[in-house]
KOLDOPA-180755 format. One record per residue (C-alpha): residue in one letter; z negated, x, y negated; residue number from 1. Coordinates in steps of 0.1 Angstrom, whole numbers, plus 5000, padded with zeros to 4 digits. Each point is the difference from the previous one (the first is absolute). Layout:
REM residues N
{"A" {Z X Y} NUM}
...
END
This chain:
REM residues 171
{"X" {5027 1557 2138} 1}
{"X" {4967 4997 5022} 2}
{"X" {4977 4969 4992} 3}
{"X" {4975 5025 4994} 4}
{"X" {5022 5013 4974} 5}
{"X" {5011 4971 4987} 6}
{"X" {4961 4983 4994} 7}
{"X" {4994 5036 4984} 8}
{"X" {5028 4990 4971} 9}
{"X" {4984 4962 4999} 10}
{"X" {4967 5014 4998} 11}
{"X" {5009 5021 4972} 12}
{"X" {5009 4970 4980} 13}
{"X" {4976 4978 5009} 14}
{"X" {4978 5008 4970} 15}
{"X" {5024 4999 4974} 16}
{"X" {5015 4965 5015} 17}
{"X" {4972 4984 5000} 18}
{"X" {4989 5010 4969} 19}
{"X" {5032 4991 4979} 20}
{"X" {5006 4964 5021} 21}
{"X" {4961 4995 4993} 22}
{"X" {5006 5004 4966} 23}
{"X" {5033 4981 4994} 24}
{"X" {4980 4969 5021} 25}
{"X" {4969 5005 4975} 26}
{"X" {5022 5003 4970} 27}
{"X" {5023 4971 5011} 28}
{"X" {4970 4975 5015} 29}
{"X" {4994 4984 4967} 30}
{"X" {5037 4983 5003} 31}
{"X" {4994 4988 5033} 32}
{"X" {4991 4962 5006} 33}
{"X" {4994 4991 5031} 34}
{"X" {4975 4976 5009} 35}
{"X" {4996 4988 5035} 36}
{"X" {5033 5010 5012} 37}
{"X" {5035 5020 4992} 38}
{"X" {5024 4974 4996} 39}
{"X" {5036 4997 4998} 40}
{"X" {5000 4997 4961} 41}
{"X" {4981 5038 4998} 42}
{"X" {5006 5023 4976} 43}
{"X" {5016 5034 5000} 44}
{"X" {4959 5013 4994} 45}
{"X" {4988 4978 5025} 46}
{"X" {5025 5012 5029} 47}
{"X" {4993 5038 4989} 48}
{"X" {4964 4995 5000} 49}
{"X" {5005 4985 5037} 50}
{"X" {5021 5025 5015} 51}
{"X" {4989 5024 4980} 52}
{"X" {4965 4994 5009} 53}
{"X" {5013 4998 5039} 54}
{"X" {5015 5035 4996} 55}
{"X" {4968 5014 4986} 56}
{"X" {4977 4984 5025} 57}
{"X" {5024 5020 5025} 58}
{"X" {5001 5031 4983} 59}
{"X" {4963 5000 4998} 60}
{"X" {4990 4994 5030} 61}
{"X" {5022 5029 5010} 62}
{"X" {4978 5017 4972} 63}
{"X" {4968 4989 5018} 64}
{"X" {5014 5014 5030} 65}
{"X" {5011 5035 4989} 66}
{"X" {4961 5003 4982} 67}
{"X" {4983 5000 5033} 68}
{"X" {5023 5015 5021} 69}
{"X" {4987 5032 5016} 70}
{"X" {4964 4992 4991} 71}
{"X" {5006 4999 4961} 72}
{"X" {4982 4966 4997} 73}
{"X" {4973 5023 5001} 74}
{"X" {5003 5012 4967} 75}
{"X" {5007 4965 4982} 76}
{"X" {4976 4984 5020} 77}
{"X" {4967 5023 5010} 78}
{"X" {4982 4970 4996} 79}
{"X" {5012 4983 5028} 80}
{"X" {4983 5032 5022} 81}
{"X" {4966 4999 4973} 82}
{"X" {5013 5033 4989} 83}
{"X" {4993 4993 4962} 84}
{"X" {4981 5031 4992} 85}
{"X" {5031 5015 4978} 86}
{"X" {5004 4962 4985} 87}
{"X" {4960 5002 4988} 88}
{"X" {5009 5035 4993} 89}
{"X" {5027 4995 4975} 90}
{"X" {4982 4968 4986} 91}
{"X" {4967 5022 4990} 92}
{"X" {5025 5028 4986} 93}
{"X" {5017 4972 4976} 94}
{"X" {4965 4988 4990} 95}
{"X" {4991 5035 4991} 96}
{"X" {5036 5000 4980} 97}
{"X" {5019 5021 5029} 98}
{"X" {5037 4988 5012} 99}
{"X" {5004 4996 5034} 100}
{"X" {5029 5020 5014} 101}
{"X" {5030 4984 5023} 102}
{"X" {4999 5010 5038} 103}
{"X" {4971 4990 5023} 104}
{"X" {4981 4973 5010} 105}
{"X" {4989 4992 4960} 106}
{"X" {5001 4978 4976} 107}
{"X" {5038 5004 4993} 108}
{"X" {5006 4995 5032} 109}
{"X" {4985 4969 5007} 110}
{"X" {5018 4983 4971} 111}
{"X" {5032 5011 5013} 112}
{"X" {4985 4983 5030} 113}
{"X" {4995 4968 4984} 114}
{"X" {5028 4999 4982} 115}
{"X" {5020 5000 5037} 116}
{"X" {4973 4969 5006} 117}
{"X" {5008 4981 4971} 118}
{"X" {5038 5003 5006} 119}
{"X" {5002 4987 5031} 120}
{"X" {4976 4971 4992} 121}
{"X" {5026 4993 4970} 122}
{"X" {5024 5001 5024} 123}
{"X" {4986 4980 5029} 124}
{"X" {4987 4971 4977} 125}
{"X" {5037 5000 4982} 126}
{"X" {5012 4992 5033} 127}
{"X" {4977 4980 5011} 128}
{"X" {5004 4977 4966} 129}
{"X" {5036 4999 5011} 130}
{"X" {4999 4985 5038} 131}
{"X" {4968 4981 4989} 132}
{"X" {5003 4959 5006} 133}
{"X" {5000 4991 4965} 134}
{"X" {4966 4984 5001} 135}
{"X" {4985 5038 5001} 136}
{"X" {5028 5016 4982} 137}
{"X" {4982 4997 4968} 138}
{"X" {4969 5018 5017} 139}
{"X" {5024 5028 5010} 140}
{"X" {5010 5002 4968} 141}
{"X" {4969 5006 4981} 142}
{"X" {4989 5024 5024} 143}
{"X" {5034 5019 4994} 144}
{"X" {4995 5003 4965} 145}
{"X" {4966 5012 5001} 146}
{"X" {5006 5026 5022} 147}
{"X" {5037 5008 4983} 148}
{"X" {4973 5002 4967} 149}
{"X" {4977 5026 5021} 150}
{"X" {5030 5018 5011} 151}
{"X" {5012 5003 4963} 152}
{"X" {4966 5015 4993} 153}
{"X" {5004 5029 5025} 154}
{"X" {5032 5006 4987} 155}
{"X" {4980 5009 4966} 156}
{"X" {4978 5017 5019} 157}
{"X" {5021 5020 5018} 158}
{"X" {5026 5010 4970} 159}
{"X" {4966 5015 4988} 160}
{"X" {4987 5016 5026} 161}
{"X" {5038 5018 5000} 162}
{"X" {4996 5010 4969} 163}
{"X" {4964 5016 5014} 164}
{"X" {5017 5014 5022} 165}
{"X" {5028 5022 4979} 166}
{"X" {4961 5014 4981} 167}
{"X" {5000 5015 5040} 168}
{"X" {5030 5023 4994} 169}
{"X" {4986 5012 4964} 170}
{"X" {4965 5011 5017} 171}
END
């Protein structure tokens, strides 16, 4: 097997990984206690949360990678070339009570784009809470959970704008 071939399988599996090991960490994070530090008396939660968390940090920034590969960062983020005319596009179309559609530089599009954002700041602030010195770990920490809390909010979003999305292959 080829390394091309072989990122081609991890690729393909990249969504659904992240997706289920996001979801067991969100489900799971109210049994986690950890303060400053993981100690040596941590829980089963708290050491799945850890390395859990470490795996999914990994997995997407592997994500973030495959999303802009060959100039598809284009299409999550068209803002970062000022080319929002489909985003103000789709935004008039909801106002006048039209759905935007999936593909393109729209509205859809960007909040899949932000949702690749807000994971990797989940990610980076869980690791930088863990090899904080302790005096900022707490800082860390609340920044973690406020973006782990935004993150959760995409995933809302984003269940929705799937089900939008099977209204596509009805139309």
């Amino acid at each position: 097997m080829t390394t091309k071939q072989l990122w081609q399988r991890v690729e393909a599996m990249l969504h659904p990984a992240v997706l289920l090991l996001s979801l067991l960490l969100v489900c799971t994070s109210s049994w986690v206690l950890i303060g400053r530090q993981l100690t040596s008396r941590a829980s089963f939660w708290d050491l799945l949360h850890v390395y859990g968390g470490l795996l999914t940090g990994i997995l997407a920034l592997m994500f973030a990678v495959k999303v802009c590969i060959g100039g598809q960062w284009r299409q999550f983020f068209p803002w970062l070339t000022l080319d929002v005319k489909p985003l103000f596009t789709d935004i008039r179309g909801l106002l006048r009570g039209q759905l935007p559609h999936y593909g393109g530089k729209g509205l859809i599009s960007v909040i899949e784009g932000l949702g690749v954002i807000l994971l990797l700041l989940v990610a980076v602030t869980g690791a930088a809470w863990y090899i904080a010195d302790p005096s900022n770990a707490l800082t860390w920490r609340n920044y973690h959970i406020i973006f782990a809390h935004s993150f959760i909010g995409f995933i809302v979003v984003h269940c929705l704008l799937a089900l939008l999305h099977l209204r596509d292959f009805f139309s």
